[in-house]
C-alpha positions as CSV (number, residue, x, y, z in Angstrom):
1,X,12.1,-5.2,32.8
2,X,10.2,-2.7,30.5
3,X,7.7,-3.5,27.6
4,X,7.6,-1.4,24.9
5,X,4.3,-1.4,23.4
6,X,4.2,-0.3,19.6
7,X,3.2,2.6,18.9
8,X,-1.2,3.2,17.6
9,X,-1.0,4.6,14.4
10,X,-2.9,8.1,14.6
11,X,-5.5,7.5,11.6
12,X,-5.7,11.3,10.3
13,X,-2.3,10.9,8.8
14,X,-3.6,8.5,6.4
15,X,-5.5,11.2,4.4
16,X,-5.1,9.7,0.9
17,X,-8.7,6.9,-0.3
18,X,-6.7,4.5,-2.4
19,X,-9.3,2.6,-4.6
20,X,-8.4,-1.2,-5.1
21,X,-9.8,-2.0,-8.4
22,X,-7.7,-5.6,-8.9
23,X,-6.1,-7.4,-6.7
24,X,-3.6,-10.9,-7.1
25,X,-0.7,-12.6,-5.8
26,X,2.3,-13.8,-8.0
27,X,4.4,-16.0,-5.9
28,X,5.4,-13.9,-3.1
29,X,4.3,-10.5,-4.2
30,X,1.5,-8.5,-3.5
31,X,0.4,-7.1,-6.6
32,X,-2.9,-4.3,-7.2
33,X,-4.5,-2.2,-9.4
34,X,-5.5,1.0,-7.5
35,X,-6.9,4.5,-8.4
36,X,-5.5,7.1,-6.3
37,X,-6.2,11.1,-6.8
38,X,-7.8,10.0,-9.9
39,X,-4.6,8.1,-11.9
40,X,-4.5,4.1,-12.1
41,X,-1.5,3.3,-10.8
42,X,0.0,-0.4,-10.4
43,X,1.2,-1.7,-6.6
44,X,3.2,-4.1,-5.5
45,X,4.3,-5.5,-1.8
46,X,6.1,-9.0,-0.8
47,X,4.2,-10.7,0.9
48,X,4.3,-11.0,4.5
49,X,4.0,-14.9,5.4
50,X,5.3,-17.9,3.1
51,X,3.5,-19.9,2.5
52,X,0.5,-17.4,1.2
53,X,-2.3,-17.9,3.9
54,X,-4.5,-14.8,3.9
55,X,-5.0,-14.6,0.3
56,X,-6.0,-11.4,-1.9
57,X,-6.9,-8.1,-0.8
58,X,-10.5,-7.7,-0.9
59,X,-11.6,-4.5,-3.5
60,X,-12.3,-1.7,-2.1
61,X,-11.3,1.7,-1.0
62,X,-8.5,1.6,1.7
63,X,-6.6,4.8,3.9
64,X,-2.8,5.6,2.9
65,X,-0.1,7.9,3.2
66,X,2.6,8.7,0.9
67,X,5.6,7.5,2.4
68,X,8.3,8.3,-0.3
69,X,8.1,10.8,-2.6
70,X,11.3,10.9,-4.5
71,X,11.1,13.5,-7.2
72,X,15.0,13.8,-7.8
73,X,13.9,13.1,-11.5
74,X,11.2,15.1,-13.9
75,X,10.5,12.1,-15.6
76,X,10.4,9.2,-13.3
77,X,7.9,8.5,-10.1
78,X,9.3,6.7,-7.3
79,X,6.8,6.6,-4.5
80,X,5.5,4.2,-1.8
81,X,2.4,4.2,-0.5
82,X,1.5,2.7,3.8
83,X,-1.5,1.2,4.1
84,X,-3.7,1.5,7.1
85,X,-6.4,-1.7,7.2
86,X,-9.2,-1.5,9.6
87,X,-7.1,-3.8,12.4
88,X,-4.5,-1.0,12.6
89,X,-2.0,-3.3,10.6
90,X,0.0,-1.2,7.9
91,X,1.0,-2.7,4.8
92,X,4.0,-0.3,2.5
93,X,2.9,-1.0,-1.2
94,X,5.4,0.4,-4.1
95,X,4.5,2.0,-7.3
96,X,5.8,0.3,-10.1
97,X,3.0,1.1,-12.9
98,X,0.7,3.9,-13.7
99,X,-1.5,4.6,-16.3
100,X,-4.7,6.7,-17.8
């Protein structure tokens, strides 16, 4: 029998401080306010349990990398950010606003 252990994310990959300025939940999606390189953007996530047990994400300024990048289009961004939390979890969160 073999166990397969998951993977450690390696920390220096998530180079990019995302600032959590607002944080809610709308039924089961994740939804925050975040400054990242300097541009607010909008983020949303489902949520990972039902019912809704853990609540908001605290404010604050959390690791990420970009995880997709599509930039097939000059006008459109299509991009998803992983979280890396303190407890090694990892939470993808998707762009879906952004302003100035």
């Amino acid at each position: 029998m073999s166990t397969f252990a998951a993977k450690k994310p390696d920390p220096s990959d998530y180079n990019i401080t995302v600032h959590v300025t607002a944080s809610r939940v709308d039924g089961c999606i994740r939804e925050l306010d975040a400054v990242i390189n300097g541009v607010n953007y909008q983020l949303t996530a489902a949520c990972d349990k039902i019912p809704i047990s853990v609540g908001v994400l605290k404010l604050g300024d959390y690791k990420a990398k970009l995880v997709k990048d599509d930039r097939s289009s000059a006008f459109y961004i299509l991009q998803s950010y992983e979280f890396l939390f303190p407890d090694n979890a990892k939470k993808k969160f998707d762009v879906v606003g952004v302003s100035q």
